[in-house]
Biotite code that builds the C-alpha atoms (Angstrom):
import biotite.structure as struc

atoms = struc.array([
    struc.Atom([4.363, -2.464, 13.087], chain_id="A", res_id=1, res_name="UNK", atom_name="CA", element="C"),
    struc.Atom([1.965, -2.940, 10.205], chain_id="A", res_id=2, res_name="UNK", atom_name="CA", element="C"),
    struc.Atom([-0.815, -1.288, 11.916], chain_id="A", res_id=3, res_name="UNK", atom_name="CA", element="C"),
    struc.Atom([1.816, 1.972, 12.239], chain_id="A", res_id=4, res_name="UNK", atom_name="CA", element="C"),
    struc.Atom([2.045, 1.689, 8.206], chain_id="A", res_id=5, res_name="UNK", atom_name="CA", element="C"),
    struc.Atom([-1.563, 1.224, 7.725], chain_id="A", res_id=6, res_name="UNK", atom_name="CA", element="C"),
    struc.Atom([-2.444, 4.277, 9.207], chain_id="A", res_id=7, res_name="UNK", atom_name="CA", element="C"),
    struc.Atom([0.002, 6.031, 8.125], chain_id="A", res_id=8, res_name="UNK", atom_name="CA", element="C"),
    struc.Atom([-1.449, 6.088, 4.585], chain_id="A", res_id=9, res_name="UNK", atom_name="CA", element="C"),
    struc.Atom([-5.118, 6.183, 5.607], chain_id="A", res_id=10, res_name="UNK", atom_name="CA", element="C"),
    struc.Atom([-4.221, 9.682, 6.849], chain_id="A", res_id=11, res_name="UNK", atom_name="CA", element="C"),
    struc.Atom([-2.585, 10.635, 4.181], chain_id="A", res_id=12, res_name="UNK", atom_name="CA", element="C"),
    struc.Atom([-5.504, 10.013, 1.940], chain_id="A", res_id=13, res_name="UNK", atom_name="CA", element="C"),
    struc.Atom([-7.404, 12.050, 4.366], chain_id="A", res_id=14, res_name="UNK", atom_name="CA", element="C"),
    struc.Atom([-4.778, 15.067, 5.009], chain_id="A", res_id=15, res_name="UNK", atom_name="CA", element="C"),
    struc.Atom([-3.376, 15.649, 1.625], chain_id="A", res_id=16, res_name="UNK", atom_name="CA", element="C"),
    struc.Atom([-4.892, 16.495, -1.749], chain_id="A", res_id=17, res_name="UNK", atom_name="CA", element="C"),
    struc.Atom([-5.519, 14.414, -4.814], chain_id="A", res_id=18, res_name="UNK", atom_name="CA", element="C"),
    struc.Atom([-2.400, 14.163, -6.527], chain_id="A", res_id=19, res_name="UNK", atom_name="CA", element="C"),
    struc.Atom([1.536, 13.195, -7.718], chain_id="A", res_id=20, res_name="UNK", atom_name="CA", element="C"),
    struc.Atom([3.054, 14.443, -3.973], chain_id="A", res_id=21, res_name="UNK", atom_name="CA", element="C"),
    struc.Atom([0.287, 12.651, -2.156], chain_id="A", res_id=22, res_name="UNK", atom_name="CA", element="C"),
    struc.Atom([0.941, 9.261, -4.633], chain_id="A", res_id=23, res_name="UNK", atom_name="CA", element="C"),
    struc.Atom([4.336, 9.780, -4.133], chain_id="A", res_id=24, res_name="UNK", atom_name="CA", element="C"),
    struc.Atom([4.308, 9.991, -0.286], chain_id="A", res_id=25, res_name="UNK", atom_name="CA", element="C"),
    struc.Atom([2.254, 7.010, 0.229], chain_id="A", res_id=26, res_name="UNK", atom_name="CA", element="C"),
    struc.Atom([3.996, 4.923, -2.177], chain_id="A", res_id=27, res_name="UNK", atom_name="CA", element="C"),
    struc.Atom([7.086, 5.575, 0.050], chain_id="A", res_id=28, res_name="UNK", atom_name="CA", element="C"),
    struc.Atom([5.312, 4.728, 2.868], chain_id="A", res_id=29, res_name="UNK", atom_name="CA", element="C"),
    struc.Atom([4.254, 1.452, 1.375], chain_id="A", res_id=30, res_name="UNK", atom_name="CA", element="C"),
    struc.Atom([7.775, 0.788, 0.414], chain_id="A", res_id=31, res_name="UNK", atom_name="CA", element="C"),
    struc.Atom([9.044, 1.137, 3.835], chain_id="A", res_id=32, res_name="UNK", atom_name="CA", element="C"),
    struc.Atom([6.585, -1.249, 5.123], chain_id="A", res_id=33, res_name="UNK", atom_name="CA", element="C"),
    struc.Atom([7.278, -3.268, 2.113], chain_id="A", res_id=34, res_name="UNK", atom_name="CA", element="C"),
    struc.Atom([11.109, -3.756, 2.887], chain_id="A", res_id=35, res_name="UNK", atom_name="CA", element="C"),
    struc.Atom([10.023, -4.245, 6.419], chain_id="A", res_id=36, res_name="UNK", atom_name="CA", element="C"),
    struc.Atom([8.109, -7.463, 5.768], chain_id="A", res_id=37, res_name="UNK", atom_name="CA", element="C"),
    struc.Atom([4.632, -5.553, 7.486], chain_id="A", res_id=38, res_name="UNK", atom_name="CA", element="C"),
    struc.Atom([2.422, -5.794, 4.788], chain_id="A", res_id=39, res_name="UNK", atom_name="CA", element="C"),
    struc.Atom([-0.840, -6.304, 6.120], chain_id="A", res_id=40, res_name="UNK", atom_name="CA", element="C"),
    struc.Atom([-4.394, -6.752, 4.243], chain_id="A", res_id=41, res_name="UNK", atom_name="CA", element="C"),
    struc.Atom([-5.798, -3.316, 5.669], chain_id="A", res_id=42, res_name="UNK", atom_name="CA", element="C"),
    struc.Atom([-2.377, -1.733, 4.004], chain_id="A", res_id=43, res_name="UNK", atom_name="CA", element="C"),
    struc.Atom([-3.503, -2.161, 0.434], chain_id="A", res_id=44, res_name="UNK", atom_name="CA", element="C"),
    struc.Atom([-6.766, -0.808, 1.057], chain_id="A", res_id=45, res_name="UNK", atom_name="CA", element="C"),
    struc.Atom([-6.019, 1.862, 2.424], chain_id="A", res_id=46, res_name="UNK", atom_name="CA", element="C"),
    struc.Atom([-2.954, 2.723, -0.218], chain_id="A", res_id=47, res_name="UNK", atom_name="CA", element="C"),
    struc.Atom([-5.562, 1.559, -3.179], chain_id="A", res_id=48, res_name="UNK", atom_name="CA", element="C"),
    struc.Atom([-7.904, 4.601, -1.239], chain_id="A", res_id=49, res_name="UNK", atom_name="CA", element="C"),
    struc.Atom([-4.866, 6.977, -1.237], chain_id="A", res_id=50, res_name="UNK", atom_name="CA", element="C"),
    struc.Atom([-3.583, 6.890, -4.724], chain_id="A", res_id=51, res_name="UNK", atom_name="CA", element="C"),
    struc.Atom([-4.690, 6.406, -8.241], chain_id="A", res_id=52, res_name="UNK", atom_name="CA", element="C"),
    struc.Atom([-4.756, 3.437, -10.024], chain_id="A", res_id=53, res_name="UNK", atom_name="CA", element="C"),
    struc.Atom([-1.659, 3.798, -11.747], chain_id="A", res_id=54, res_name="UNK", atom_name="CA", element="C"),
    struc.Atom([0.576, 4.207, -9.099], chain_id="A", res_id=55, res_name="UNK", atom_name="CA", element="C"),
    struc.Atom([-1.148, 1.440, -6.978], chain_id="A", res_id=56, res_name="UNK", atom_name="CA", element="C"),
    struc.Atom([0.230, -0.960, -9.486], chain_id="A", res_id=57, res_name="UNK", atom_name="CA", element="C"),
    struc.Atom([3.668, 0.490, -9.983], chain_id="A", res_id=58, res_name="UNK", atom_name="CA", element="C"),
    struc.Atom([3.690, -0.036, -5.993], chain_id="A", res_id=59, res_name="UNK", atom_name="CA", element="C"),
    struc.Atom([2.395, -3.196, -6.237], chain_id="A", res_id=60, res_name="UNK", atom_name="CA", element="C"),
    struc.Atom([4.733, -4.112, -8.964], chain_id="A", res_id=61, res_name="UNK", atom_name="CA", element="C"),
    struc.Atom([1.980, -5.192, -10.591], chain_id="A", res_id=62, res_name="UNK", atom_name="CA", element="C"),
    struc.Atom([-0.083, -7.691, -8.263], chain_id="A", res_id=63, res_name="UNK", atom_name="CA", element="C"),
    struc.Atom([-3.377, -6.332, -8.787], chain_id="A", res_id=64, res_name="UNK", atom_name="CA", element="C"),
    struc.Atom([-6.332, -8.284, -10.521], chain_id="A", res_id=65, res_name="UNK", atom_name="CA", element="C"),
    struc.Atom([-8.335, -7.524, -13.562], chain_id="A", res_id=66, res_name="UNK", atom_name="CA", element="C"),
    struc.Atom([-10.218, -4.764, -12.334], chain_id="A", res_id=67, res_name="UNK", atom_name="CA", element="C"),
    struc.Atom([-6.914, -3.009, -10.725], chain_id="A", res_id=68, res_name="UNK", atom_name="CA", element="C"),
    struc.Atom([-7.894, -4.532, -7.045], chain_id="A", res_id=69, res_name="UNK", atom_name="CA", element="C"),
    struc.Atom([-4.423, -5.175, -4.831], chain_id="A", res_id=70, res_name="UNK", atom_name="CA", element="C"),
    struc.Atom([-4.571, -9.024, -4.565], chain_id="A", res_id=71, res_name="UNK", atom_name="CA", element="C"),
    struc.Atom([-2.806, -9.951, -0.992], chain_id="A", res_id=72, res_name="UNK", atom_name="CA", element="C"),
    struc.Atom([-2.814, -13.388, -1.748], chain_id="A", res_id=73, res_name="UNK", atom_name="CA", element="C"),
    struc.Atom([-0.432, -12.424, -5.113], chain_id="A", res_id=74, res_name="UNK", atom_name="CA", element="C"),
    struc.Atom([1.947, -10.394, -2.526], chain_id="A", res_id=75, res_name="UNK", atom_name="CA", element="C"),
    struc.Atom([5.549, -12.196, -1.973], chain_id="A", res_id=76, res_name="UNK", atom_name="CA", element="C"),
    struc.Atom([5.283, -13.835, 1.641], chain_id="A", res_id=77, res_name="UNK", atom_name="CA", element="C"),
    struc.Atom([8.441, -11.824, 2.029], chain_id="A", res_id=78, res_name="UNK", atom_name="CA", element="C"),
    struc.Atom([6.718, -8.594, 2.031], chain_id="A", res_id=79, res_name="UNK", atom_name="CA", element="C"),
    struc.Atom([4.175, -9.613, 4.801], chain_id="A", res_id=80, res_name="UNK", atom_name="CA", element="C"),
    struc.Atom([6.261, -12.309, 6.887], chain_id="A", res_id=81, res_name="UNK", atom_name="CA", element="C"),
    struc.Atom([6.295, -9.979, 9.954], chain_id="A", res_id=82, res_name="UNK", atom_name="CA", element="C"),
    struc.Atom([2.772, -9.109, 9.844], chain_id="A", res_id=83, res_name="UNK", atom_name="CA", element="C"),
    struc.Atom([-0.468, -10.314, 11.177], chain_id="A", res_id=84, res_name="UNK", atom_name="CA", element="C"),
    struc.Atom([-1.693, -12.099, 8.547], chain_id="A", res_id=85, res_name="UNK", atom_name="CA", element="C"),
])
């Protein structure tokens, strides 16, 4: 479920160092629960505290506001349909 993806990344911005692999990993992650419809609000914060800026908004194909937040209210309902919120 969502809360599976959620934490998911949160470790992985714990467990692995600064840089492209960890990025790379958690964008992947995101992707899945992307595809999966799951989403969820505490998702994007933790995958805007795993990776840098730039990849959060090539993940976010480009939803993020002016100061490079992830917006969830800019998200496709399709990408969080099966989650909580």
């Amino acid at each position: 479920d969502g809360v599976t993806y959620s934490t998911l990344i949160r470790s992985l911005g714990f467990l692995m160092p600064t840089g492209d692999e960890r990025n790379n990993v958690a964008k992947a992650v995101f992707e899945k629960a992307k595809n999966a419809g799951l989403v969820e609000l505490t998702t994007l914060k933790n995958l805007s505290l795993a990776v840098d800026a730039k990849t959060l908004k090539i993940a976010m194909d480009g939803n993020v506001d002016q100061n490079g937040n992830a917006d969830y209210t800019n998200i496709p309902y399709a990408l969080r349909k099966n989650g909580k919120y």
